[in-house]
C-alpha positions in Angstrom: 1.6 27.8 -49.9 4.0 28.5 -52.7 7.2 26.9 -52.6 10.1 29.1 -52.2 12.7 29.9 -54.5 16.3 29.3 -52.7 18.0 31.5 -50.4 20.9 31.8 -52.8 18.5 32.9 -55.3 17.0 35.7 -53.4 20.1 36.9 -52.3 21.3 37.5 -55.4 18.2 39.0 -56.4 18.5 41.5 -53.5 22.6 41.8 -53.9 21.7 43.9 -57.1 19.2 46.5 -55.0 22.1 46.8 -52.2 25.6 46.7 -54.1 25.3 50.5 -55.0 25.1 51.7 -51.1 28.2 49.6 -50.6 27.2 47.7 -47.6 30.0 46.9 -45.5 29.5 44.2 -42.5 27.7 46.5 -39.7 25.2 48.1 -42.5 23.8 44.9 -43.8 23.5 43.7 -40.0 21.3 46.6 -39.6 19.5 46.4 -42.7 18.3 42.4 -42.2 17.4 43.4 -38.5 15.1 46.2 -40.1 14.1 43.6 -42.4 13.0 41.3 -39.4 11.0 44.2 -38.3 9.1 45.0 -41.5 8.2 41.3 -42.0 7.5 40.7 -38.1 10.4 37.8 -38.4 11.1 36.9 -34.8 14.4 36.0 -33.8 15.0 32.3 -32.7 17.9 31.3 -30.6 18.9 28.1 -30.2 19.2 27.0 -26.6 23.0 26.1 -25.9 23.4 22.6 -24.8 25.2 21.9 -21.6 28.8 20.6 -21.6 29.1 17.1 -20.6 31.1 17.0 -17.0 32.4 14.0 -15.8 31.2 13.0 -12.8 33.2 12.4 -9.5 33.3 8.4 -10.0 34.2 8.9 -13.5 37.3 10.8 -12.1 38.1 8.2 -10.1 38.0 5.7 -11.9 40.0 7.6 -14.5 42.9 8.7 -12.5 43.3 5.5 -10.7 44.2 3.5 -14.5 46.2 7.1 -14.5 48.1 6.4 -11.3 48.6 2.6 -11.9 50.4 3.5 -15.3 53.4 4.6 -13.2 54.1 7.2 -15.8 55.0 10.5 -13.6 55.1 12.8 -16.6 51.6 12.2 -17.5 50.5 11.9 -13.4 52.0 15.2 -12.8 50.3 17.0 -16.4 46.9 15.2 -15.7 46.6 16.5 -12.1 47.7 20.3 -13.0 44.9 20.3 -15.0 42.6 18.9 -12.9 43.7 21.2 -10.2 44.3 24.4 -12.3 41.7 23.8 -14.8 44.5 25.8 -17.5 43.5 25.7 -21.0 45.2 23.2 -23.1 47.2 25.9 -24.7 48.1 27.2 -21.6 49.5 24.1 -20.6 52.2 23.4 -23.2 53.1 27.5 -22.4 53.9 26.6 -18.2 57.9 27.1 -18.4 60.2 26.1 -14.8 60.5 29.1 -13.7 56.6 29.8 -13.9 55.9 27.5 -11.3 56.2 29.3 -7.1 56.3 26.0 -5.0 56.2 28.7 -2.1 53.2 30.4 -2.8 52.1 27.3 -4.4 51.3 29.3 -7.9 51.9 29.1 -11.0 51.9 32.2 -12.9 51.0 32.0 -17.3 52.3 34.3 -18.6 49.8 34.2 -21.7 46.3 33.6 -21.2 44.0 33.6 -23.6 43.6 37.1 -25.2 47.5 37.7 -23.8 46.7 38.3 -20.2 48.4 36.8 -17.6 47.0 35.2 -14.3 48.2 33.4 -11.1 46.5 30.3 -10.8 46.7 28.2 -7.4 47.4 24.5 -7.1 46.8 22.7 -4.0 49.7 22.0 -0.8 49.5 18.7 -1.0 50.4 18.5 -5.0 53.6 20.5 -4.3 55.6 17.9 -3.1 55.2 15.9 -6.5 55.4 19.1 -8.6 59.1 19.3 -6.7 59.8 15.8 -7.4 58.9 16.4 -11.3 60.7 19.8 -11.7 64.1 17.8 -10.2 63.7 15.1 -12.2 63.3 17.1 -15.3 66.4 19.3 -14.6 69.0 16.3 -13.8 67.8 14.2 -16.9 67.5 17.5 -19.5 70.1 19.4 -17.8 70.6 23.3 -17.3 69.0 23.8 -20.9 65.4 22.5 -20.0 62.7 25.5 -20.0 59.6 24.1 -19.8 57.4 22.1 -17.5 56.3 19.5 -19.8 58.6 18.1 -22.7 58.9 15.3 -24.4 61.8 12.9 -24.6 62.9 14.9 -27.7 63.2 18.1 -25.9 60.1 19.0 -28.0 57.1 20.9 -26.5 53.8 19.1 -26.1 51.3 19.8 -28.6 47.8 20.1 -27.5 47.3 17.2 -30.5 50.0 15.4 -28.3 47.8 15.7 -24.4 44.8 15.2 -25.7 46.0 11.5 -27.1 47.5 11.3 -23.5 44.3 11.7 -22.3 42.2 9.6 -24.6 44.8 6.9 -23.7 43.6 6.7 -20.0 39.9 7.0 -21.3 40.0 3.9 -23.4 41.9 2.2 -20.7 39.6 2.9 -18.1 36.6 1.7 -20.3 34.7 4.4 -19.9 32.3 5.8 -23.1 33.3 9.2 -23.1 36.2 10.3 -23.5 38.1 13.3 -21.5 39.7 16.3 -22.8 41.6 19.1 -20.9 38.5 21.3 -21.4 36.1 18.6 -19.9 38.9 18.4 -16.7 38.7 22.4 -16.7 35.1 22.5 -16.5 34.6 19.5 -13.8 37.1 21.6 -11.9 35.4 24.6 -11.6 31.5 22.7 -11.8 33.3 20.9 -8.4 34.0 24.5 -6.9 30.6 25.8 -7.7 29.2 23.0 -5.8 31.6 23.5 -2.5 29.8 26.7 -2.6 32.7 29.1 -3.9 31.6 32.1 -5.6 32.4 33.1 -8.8 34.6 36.5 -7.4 36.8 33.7 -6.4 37.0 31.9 -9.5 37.2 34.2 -12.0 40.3 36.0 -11.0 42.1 32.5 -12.0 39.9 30.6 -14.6 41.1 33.2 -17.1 37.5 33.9 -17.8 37.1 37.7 -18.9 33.5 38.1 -16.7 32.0 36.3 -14.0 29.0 36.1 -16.5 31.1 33.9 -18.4 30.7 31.2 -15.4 27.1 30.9 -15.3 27.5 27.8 -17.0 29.3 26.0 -14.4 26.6 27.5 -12.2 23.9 25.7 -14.3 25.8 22.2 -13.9 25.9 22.4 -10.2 22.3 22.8 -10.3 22.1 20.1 -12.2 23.7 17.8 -9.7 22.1 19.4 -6.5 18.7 18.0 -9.0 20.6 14.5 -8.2 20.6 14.9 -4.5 17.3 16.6 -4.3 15.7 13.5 -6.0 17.4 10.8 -3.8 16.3 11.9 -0.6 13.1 14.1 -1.2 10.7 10.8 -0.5 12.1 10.7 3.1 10.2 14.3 3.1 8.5 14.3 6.2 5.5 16.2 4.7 
């Protein structure tokens, strides 16, 4: 087999042939998938690799160097994600007035792709959520806005909670670290595994389908595998 001359190369070779019909994006899509066709080219996809979850241990043991850090700020941010499973960006975005202890809600305002949502939080979180929001209004004053500020009056950056984060991973020893998105999926792998569907979920994960949740769907499989294994020997058969 001849070697071949590099892609580059060609393309130039072939930019000549094409540059009079003044391709734009969606007719040289076309053209290289008639292309595939002439030269029987099959397409290869690339299988998309699972995102690592923590597990429930891992959680654990993570919020407990969490909890023993007496720092409230980061106790209250660290379990709104865990219970909400907002985006990062979402986050930083949660003002006062966002938050209904009633309903126990708290409504962003802009989602990703500018939609808003209601997103739960658990009863038993609201009491600490209270705490924080009183504590951030008598040391800020009238002026405070937001849920989460720093001690400058400055807005978290998602730069800024992610460090946060890190912090308690290194702390806790443990080899990976843990991001907001990794806290969002275990969140909603943890739901799929309680057995709640994904018409429940997706009105509030800020996912656009219920397709998009398949993956979560995939990693509770994957952990059902776990149980499957330990106690399939004890099978009677």
């Amino acid at each position: 087999m001849s070697k071949r001359r590099p892609a580059k190369q060609i393309a130039k070779v072939f930019a000549k042939h094409i540059r009079k019909e003044r391709p734009d994006y969606l007719y040289l899509k076309e053209v290289f998938r008639q292309l595939r066709n002439e030269l029987n080219v099959k397409v290869i996809t690339k299988p998309k690799r699972l995102p690592y979850v923590p597990s429930e241990e891992e959680m654990k043991l993570y919020y407990k160097n969490v909890w023993q850090a007496r720092n409230m700020q980061h106790m209250v941010l660290i379990k709104m994600l865990l219970y909400t499973g907002l985006r990062v960006s979402e986050i930083i975005n949660v003002k006062l007035d966002d938050i209904d202890l009633e309903a126990c809600q708290v409504h962003v305002q802009k989602g990703k792709g500018n939609k808003g949502r209601k997103v739960p939080f658990p009863s038993t979180f609201k009491e600490i959520l209270a705490f924080h929001i009183d504590t951030v209004r008598k040391e800020k004053g009238k002026e405070v806005e937001y849920l989460f500020e720093s001690s400058w009056k400055r807005l978290y950056t998602t730069r800024g909670i992610r460090k946060i984060l890190n912090k308690y991973t290194e702390e806790a020893g443990m080899k990976r670290s843990i991001s907001p998105h990794k806290l969002r999926h275990f969140l909603f792998t943890w739901l799929k595994k309680q057995g709640i569907d994904d018409a429940l979920i997706q009105p509030y994960s800020g996912h656009e389908s219920r397709q998009s949740l398949e993956v979560y769907s995939r990693l509770s499989i994957g952990e059902a595998q776990k149980e499957y294994n330990k106690v399939i020997e004890r099978f009677p058969v």
